[in-house]
N, C-alpha and C positions, 0 to 999 in steps of 0.2 A: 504493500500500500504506500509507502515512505517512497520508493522506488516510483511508482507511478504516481505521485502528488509533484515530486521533481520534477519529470518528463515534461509534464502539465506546465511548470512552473516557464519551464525553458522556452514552452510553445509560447506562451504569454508574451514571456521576453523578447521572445524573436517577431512578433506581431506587433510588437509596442514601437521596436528598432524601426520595422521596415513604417509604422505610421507618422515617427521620430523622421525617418528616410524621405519621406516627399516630401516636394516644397509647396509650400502656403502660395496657393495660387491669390492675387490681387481681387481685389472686389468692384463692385461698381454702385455704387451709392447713389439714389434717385433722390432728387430734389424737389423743391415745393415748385409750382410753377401759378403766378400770379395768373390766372385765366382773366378777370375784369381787365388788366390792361392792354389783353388782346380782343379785345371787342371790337375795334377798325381794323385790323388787318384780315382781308378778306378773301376769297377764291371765288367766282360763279356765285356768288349772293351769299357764301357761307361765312362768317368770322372764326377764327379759330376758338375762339367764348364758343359757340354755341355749336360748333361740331363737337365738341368733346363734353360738354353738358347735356345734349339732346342725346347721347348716346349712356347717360349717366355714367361716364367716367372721370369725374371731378373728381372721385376719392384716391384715384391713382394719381393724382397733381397735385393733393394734400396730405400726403405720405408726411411724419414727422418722426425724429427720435435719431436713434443714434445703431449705427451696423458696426458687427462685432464681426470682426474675420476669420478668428479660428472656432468659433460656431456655425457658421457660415461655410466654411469648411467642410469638420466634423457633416453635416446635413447634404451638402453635396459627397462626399465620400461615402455615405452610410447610402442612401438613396443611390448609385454607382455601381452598389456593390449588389442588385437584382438584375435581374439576366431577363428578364421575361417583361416583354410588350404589354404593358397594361394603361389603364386609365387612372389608376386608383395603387398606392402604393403606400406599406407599413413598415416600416423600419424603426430603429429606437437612436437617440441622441441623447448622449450623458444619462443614460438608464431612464429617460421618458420616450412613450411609445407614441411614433406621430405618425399619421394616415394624413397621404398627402393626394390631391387631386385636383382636377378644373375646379368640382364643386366645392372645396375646401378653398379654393382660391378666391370665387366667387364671393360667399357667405364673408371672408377674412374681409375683401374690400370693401366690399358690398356693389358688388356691380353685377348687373344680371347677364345671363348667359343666351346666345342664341345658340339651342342647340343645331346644328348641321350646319350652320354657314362655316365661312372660310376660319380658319384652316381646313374642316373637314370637308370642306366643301368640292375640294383637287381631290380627294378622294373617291374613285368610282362608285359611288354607294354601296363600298366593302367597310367592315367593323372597322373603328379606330384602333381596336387593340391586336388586329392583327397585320394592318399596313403602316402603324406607326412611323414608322422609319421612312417610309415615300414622302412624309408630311415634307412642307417646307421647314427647313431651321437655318435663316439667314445668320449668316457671321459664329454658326457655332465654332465652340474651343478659340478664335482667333477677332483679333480686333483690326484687319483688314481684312477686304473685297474677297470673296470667295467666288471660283471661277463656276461653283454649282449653286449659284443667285441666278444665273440664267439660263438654267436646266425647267424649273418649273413652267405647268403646261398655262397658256395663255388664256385667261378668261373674260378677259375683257373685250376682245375683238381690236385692242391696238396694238400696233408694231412696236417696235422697241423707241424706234426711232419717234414714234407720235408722243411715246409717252416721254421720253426727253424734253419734248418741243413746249410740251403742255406745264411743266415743269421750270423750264429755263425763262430769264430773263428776255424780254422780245433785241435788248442788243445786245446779246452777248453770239458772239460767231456761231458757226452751224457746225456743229460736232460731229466728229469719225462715227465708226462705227467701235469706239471703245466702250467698255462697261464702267466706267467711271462716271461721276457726274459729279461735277465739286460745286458745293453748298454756293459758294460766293458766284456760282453762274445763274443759281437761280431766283424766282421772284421774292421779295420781302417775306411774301407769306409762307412757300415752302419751306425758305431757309427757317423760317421763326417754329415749322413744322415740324423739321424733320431734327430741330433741336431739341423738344420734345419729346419726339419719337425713340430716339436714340440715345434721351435720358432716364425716360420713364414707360416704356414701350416696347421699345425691342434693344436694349442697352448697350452700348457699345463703346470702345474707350476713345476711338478716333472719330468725330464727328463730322469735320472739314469734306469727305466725299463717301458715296455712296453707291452698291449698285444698281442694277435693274431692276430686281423684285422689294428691293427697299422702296424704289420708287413706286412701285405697283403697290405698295400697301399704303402709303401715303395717301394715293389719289382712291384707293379704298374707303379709307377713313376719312378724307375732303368730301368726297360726295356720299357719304352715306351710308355704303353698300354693308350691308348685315356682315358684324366679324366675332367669332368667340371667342372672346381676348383672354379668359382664364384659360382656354383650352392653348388657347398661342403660348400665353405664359408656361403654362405647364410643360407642354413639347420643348419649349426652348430649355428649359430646366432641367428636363426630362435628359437631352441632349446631352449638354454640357455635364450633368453629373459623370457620363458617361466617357467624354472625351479626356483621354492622357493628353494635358496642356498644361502651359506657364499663362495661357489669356486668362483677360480677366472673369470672374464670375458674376453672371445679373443679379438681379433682384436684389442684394444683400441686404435692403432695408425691409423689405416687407418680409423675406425669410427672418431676420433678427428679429420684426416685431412678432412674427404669426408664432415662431419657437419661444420667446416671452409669454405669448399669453397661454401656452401651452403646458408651461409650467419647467423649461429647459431655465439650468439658473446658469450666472453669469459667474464664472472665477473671478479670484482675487484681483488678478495682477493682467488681466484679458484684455489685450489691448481695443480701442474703440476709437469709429473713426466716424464724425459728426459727419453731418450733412452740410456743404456749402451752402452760397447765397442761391436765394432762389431765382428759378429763371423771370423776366421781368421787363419793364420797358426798358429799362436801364440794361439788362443785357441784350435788350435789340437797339437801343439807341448805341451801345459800344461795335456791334456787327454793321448797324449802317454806317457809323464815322469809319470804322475801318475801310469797307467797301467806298465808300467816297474818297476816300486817301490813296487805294490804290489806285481809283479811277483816275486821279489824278494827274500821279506819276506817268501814268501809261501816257493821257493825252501830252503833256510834254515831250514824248518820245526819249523819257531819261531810263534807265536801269530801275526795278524796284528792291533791288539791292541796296541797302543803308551806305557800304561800303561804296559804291559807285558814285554816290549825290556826294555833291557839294554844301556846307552846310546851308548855301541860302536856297538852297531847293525842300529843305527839312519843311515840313507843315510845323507850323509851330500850335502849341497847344494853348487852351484858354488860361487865363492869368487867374481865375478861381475856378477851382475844379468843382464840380457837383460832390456834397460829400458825399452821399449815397456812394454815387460810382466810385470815390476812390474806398469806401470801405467794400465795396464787392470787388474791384479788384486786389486789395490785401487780402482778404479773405481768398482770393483765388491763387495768389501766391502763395499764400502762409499754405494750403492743401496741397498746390505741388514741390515743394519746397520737401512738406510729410512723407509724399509719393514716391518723390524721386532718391531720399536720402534720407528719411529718420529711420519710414518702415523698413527698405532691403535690411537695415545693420538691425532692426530686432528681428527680422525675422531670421538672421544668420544667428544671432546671439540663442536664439530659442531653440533655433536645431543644434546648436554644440551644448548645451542645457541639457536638450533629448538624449544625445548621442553620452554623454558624461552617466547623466541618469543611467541610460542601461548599460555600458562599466560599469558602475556600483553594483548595479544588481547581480549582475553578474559575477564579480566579486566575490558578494554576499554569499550566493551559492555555493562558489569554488569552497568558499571558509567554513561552510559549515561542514 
């Protein structure tokens, strides 16, 4: 019995190392998004106010609190670790048992569900749990353009090329045929769109450009057309637990709130990583002075390289700033400042932590 309680002991050890052994993949933290100061910017009679109200998903744009990343984690790793196409899935986190699904997503928000529309809807009207995997999952595992964003089948009756057009600024030049489309070619309204989308939607780290079926969901959501957005959530989640990646992971705030109210507790020393400023007039009034700046430069025929102007070519800035804007932009510095240089050295400091821990343990054992 002594004999096999060790054995046991050692399996433990070695499952703690290899968990000690991965790295803490990044998160991606959804923001508040100020919906009243988007009530003028508009699409075909829509404002972006009342397409994401009329559809009752304001709660997903007042998302609050604070994402915990190695919870966040732990829930993507545990959830990873099922093999089997379902809709509905039971796994345990820190010894509480969470059933996860669209309808648990739903209920958490509180936003209602269309059942069959899109995503299920590229579905031949075969079960969702056993063609799971055909669904669309834009940008899974990675925070750039994926070349299977324009593999999905076409349901709208536009070419690729109309739905660019419909998209794009009316002067910005007439695009290849690449899968790119950067934010700053298109109109006020989508760029302010797909800021949203890509914060609290379908999350992504790199916002600046987008593919095809990004854009196809977009113009989903501008006009209307019925979407299961917990069934989307969930697929995309679904996904990502699933992908061996260093990308970042979505949702982190509503998985930290929904595993909080679940009754998963928080450690001592766990680190937390707050929610920036929220999106707002102020970060579209900072996306159009940029877009004016570069327009700019361009029309003088100068470099938009810094390095290349002369200082009297510099746009010069106003002589009192908006405080607002300059506390959103501290606030956006002081986060990647976090991003880039506080997190990587804990999260290196917590895996030699791990790796030390099971030494000791190990130790322990040889000693006795």
């Amino acid at each position: 019995m002594a004999t096999s309680g060790r054995k046991r002991g050692r399996e433990t050890n070695q499952s703690s190392r290899e968990a000690c052994a991965q790295p803490l993949r990044p998160i991606l933290v959804e923001r508040e998004v100020a919906l009243d100061d988007f009530r003028d910017i508009a699409w075909e009679g829509r404002s972006i106010h009342s397409i994401i109200t009329n559809r009752g998903w304001a709660p997903i744009c007042q998302q609050r609190g604070i994402a915990y990343p190695e919870m966040v984690g732990e829930f993507y790793r545990a959830m990873g670790q099922i093999e089997v196409d379902a809709e509905c899935f039971t796994f345990v986190v820190r010894g509480v048992r969470i059933t996860f699904s669209p309808r648990v997503i739903a209920d958490f928000l509180g936003i209602q569900r269309v059942i069959g529309a899109y995503p299920a809807s590229t579905m031949a009207a075969t079960p969702v749990a056993s063609t799971a995997q055909s669904l669309p999952t834009p940008n899974v595992g990675t925070n750039s353009l994926d070349d299977s964003e324009d593999e999905d089948p076409v349901d709208d009756g536009l070419t690729n090329d109309e739905v660019r057009q419909l998209l794009l600024d009316p002067s910005t030049p007439l695009y290849d045929s690449s899968k790119v489309i950067r934010q700053a070619d298109c109109t006020a309204f989508f760029r302010m769109l797909n800021l949203i989308v890509s914060t609290n939607i379908d999350p992504r780290k790199h916002k600046t450009d987008f593919g095809i079926e990004r854009a196809r969901l977009m113009l989903r959501i501008a006009r209307g057309k019925p979407i299961d957005l917990p069934l989307y959530f969930f697929i995309r989640i679904r996904s990502e637990s699933r992908y061996s990646s260093v990308g970042s992971l979505p949702f982190a705030l509503m998985i930290s709130n929904l595993l909080l109210r679940l009754g998963v507790t928080v450690q001592g020393a766990e680190r937390r990583m707050p929610q920036i400023g929220p999106l707002n007039k102020i970060t579209f009034s900072k996306s159009q002075s940029h877009l004016l700046k570069i327009q700019a430069v361009q029309d003088s025929g100068m470099s938009s390289d810094p390095a290349c102007r002369t200082s009297a070519s510099v746009e010069r800035q106003p002589a009192r700033a908006n405080l607002d804007q300059v506390r959103f932009l501290f606030n956006e510095l002081k986060q990647h400042m976090k991003n880039e240089f506080f997190e990587p050295i804990m999260e290196k400091l917590k895996e030699m932590d791990g790796r030390i821990s099971s030494l000791q343990e190990d130790f322990d054992l040889i000693s006795k």
